[in-house]
PAPA-532016 format. One line per field, with one value per residue: residue in three letters; residue number from 1; x, y, z of N, C-alpha, C in turn. Coordinates in steps of 0.05 Angstrom, whole numbers. Each point is the difference from the previous one (the first is absolute). Last residue first. Layout:
REM PAPA-532016
aa (ALA;...);
i (NUM;...);
n_X (X;...);
n_Y (Y;...);
n_Z (Z;...);
ca_X (X;...);
ca_Y (Y;...);
ca_Z (Z;...);
c_X (X;...);
c_Y (Y;...);
c_Z (Z;...);
REM end
This chain:
REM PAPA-532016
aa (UNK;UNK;UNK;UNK;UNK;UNK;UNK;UNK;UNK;UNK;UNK;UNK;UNK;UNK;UNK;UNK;UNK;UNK;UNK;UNK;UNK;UNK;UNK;UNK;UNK;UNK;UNK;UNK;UNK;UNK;UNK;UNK;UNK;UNK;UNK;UNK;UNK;UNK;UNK;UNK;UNK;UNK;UNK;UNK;UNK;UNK;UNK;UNK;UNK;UNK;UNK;UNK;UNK;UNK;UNK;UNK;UNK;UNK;UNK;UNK;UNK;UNK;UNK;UNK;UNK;UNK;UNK;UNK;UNK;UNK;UNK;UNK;UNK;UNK;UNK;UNK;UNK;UNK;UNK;UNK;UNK;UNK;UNK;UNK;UNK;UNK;UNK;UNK;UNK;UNK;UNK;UNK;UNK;UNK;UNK;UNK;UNK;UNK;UNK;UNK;UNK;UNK;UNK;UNK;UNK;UNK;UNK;UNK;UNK;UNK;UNK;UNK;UNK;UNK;UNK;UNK);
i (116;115;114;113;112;111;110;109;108;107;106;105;104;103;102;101;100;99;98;97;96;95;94;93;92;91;90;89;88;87;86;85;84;83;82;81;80;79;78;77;76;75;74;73;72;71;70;69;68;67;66;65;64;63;62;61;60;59;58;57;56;55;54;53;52;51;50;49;48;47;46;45;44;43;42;41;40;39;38;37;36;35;34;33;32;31;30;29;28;27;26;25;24;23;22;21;20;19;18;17;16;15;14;13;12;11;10;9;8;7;6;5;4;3;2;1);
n_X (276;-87;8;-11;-13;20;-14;15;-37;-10;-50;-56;-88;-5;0;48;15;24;31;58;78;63;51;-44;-103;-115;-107;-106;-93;-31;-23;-12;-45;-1;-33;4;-7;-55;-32;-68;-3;-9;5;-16;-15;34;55;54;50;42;100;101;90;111;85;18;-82;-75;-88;-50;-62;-13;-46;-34;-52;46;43;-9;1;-2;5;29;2;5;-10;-20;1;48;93;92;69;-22;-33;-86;-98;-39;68;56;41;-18;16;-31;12;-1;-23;-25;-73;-87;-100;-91;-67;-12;-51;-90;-37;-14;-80;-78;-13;-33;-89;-58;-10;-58;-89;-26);
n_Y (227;-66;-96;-99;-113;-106;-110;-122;-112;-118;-106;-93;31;88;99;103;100;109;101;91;56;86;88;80;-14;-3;-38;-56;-61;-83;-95;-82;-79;-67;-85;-97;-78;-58;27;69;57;39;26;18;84;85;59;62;29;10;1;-16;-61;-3;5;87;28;-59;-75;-99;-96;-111;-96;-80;-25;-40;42;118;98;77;72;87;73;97;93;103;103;101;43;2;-23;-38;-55;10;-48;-84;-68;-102;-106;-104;-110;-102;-123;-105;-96;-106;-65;-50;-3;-50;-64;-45;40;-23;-79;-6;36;-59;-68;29;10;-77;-39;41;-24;-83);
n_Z (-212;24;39;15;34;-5;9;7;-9;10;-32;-8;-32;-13;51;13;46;7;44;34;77;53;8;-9;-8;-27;15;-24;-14;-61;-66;-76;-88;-86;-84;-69;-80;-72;-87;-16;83;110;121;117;73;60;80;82;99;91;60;-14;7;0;-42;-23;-27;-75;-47;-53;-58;-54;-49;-75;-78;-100;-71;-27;-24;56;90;64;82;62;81;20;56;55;27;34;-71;-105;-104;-69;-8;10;7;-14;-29;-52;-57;-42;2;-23;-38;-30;-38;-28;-61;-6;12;81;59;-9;36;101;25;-2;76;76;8;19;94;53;-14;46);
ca_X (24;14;-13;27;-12;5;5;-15;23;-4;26;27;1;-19;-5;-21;22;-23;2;-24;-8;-19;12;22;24;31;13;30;23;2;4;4;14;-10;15;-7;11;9;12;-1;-4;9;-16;12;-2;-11;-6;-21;13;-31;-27;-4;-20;-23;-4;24;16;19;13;10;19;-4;26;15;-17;-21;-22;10;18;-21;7;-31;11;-14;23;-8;3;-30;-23;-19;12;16;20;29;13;-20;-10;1;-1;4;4;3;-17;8;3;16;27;14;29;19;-3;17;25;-1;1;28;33;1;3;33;5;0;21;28;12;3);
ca_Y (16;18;23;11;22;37;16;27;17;26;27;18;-28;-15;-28;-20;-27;-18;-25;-5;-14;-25;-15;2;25;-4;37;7;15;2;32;6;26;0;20;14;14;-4;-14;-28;8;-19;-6;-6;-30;-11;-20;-5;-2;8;-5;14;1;-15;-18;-10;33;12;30;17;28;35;26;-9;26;-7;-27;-30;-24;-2;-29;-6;-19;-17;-22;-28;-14;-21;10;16;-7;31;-9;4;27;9;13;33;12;34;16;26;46;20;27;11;10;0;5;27;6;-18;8;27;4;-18;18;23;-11;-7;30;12;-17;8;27;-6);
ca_Z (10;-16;-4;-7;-7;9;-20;9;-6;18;3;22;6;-21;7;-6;-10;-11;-8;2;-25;6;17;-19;9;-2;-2;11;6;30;1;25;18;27;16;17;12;36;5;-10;-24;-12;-35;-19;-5;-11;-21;-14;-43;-24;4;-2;-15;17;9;-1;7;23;-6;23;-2;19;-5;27;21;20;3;15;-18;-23;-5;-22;-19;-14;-18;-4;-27;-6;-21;25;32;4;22;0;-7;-10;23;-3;23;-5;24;-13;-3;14;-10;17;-7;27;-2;-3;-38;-21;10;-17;-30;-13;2;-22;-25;14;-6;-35;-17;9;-10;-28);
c_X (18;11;-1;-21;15;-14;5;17;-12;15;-7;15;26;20;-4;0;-25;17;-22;-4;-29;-11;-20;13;21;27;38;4;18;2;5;14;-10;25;-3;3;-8;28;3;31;-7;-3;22;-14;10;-13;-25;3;-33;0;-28;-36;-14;-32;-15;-9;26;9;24;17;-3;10;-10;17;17;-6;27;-20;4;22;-20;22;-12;20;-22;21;-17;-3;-17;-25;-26;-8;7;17;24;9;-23;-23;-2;-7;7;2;18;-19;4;2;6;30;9;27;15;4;16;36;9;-5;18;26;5;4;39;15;-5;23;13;7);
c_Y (10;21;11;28;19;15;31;30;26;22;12;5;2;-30;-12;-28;-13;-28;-12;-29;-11;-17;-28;-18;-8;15;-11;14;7;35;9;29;-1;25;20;33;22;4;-15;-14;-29;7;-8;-7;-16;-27;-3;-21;-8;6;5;-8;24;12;-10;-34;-15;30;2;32;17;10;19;25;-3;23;-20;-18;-12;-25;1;-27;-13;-25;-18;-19;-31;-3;-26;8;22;-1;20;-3;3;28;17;11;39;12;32;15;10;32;7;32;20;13;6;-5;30;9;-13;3;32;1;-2;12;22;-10;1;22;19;-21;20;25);
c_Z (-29;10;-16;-3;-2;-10;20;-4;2;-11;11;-10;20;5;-16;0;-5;-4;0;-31;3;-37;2;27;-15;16;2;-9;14;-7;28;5;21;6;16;2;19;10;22;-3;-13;-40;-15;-28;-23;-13;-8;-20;7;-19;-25;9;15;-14;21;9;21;0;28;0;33;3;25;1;28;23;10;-2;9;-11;-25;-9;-15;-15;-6;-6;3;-19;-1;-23;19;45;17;29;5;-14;-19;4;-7;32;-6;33;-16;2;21;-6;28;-1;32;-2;13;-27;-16;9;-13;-25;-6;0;-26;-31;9;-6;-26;-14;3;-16);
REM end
């Protein structure tokens, strides 16, 4: 009975939220200045989305970059989401480094870019 109640609260409360559709906010860039053979963080930080349906994936020419970290997902009183992912990496010159993201079904995916 209070596994039905507590299904019932939710749906009511999911229902009184603004469900509006909101694309990400997408910021790909490196803990410290971009700079080729120099230990770094690639980070992507997603903000401004609703619905919570989403993932983010870090690449090194398209293939996913072992033991990205994440964080957990939050949330603002708008219930707009949002959520980072971080991996490190030692940037080489020549090789692209990329954040594709997942929200509901789009897929698009962002460049990370040195400072050079």
């Amino acid at each position: 009975m209070k596994c039905f109640l507590a299904v019932v609260v939710l749906g009511v409360v999911l229902l009184g939220v603004n469900s509006k559709l909101s694309s990400p906010k997408v910021e790909v860039y490196s803990r410290n200045p971009g700079k080729y053979g120099v230990p770094n963080t690639l980070i992507c930080h997603v903000s401004g989305f609703h619905p919570p349906d989403i993932s983010i994936t870090l690449l090194q020419d398209g293939v996913e970059i072992p033991d990205p970290k994440q964080s957990d997902l939050a949330f603002e009183q708008s219930w707009q989401f949002h959520l980072t992912k971080t991996v490190p990496f030692t940037p080489v010159d020549g090789k692209s480094y990329t954040c594709k993201v997942r929200h509901m079904q789009t897929v698009k995916t962002y460049t990370w870019e040195p400072d050079m």
